[in-house]
C-alpha positions as CSV (number, residue, x, y, z in Angstrom):
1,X,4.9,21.5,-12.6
2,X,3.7,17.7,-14.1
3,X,0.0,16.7,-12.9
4,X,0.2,13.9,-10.6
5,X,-0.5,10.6,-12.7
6,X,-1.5,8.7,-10.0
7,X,-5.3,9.2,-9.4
8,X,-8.3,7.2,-8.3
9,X,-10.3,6.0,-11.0
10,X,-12.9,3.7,-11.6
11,X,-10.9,0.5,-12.8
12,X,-11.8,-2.8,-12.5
13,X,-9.3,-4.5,-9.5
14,X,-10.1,-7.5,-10.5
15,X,-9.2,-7.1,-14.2
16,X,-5.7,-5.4,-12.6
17,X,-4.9,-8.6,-10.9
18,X,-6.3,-11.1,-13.5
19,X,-4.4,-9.4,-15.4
20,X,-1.0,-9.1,-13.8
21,X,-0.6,-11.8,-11.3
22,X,0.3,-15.3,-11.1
23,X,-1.9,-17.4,-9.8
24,X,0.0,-17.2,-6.4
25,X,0.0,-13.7,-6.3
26,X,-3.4,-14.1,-7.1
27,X,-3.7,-15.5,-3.5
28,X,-1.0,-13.3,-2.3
29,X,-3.6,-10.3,-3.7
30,X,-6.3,-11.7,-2.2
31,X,-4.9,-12.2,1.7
32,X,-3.4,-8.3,1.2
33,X,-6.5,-7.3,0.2
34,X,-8.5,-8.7,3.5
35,X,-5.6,-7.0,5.9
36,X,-5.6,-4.2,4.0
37,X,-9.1,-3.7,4.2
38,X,-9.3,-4.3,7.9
39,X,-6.7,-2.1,9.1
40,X,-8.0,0.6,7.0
41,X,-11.6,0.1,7.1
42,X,-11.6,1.3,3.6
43,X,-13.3,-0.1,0.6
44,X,-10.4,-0.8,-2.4
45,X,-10.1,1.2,-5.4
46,X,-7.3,1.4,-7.8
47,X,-5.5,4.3,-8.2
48,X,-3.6,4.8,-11.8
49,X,-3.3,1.7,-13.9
50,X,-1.1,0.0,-11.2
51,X,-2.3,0.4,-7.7
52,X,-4.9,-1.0,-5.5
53,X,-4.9,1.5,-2.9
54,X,-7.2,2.5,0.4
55,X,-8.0,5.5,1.8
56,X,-7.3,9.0,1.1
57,X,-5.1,11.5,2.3
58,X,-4.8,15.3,0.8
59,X,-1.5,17.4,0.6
60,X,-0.1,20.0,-1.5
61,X,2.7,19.7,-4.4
62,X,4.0,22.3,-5.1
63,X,1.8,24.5,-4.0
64,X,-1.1,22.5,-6.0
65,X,-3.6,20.4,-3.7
66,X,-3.3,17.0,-5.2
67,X,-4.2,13.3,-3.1
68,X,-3.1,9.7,-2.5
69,X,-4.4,6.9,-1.1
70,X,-3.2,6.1,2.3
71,X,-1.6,2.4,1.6
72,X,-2.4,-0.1,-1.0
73,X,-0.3,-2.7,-3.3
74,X,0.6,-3.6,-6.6
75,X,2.4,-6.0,-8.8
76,X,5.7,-5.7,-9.7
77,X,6.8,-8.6,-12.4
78,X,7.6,-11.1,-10.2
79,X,7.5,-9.2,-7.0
80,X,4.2,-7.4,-4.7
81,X,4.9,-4.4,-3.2
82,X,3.2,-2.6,-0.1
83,X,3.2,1.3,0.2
84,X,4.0,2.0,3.9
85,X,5.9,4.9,5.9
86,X,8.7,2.9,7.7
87,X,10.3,5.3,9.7
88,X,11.4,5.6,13.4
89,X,12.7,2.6,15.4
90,X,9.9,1.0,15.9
91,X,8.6,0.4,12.5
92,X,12.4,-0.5,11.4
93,X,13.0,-3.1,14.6
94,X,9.5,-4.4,12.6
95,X,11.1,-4.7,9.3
96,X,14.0,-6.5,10.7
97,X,11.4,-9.3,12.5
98,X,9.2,-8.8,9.4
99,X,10.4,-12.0,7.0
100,X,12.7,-11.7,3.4
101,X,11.7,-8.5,2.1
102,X,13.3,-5.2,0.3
103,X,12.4,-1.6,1.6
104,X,12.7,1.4,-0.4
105,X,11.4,4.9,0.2
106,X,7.8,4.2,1.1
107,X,7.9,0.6,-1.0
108,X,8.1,-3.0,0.4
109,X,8.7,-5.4,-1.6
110,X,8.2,-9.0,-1.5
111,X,7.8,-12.3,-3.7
112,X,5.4,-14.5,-2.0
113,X,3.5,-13.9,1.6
114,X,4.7,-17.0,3.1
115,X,8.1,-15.9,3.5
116,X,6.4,-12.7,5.6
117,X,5.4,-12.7,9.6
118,X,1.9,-11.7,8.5
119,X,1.2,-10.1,12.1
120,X,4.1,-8.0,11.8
121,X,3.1,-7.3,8.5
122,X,0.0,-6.0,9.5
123,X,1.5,-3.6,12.2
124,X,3.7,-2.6,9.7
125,X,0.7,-1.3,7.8
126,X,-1.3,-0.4,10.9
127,X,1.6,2.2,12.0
128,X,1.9,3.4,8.9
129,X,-2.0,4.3,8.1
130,X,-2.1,5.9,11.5
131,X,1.3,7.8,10.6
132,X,0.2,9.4,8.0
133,X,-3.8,10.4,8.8
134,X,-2.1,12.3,12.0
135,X,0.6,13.9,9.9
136,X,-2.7,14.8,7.6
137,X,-5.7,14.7,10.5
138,X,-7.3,17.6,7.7
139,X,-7.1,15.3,5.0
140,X,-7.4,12.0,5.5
141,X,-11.2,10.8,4.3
């Protein structure tokens, strides 16, 4: 089995967004960062080259122990995207109040934060962190 690529490290965030973002996601970064941080209570870190992530959970993969972090963001060319569990009615009668967005698997995707209901936003994120520390109440740290 691969090794999982996506890892914490010690990478500047700051060089990842300089780097990557426009200067509106450069705001957009900034504003995800603060909800982020205060829905988690977790201090930032990035995790691979691409992800600004907070918190982490433990699982197993194939059989391995490996980690992720609990949400985060990144930048996607010309789009941000939030990592979130979505699942159940609830979280998916949020998405459809939530503002002109794309949902994959566990990815939301977005151009700009103004065309988001932030406060949904934030529950969005809220339900999902507390999804996934009870589905891993060992884990979580």
């Amino acid at each position: 089995m691969a090794e999982v690529k996506t890892k914490a490290t010690d990478a500047s965030i700051e060089l990842y967004i300089a780097s990557r973002a426009s200067d509106a996601q450069k705001l957009d970064c900034a504003a995800l960062m603060t909800i982020l941080c205060r829905v988690t209570g977790e201090t930032p870190r990035m995790w691979g080259p691409s992800i600004v992530g907070y918190g982490v959970y433990h699982y197993l993969s194939g059989g391995k122990p490996s980690e992720c972090c609990v949400t985060g963001f990144a930048i996607r060319n010309k789009e941000l995207v939030v990592y979130i569990l979505a699942e159940g009615d609830h979280q998916i009668e949020r998405l459809s109040r939530l503002g002109k967005h794309k949902m994959g698997k566990s990815c939301l995707y977005f151009k700009r934060l103004a065309d988001l209901d932030v406060g949904v936003l934030e529950a969005l994120v809220a339900d999902s962190v507390a999804e996934t520390r009870r589905r891993h109440p060992d884990g979580a740290a």
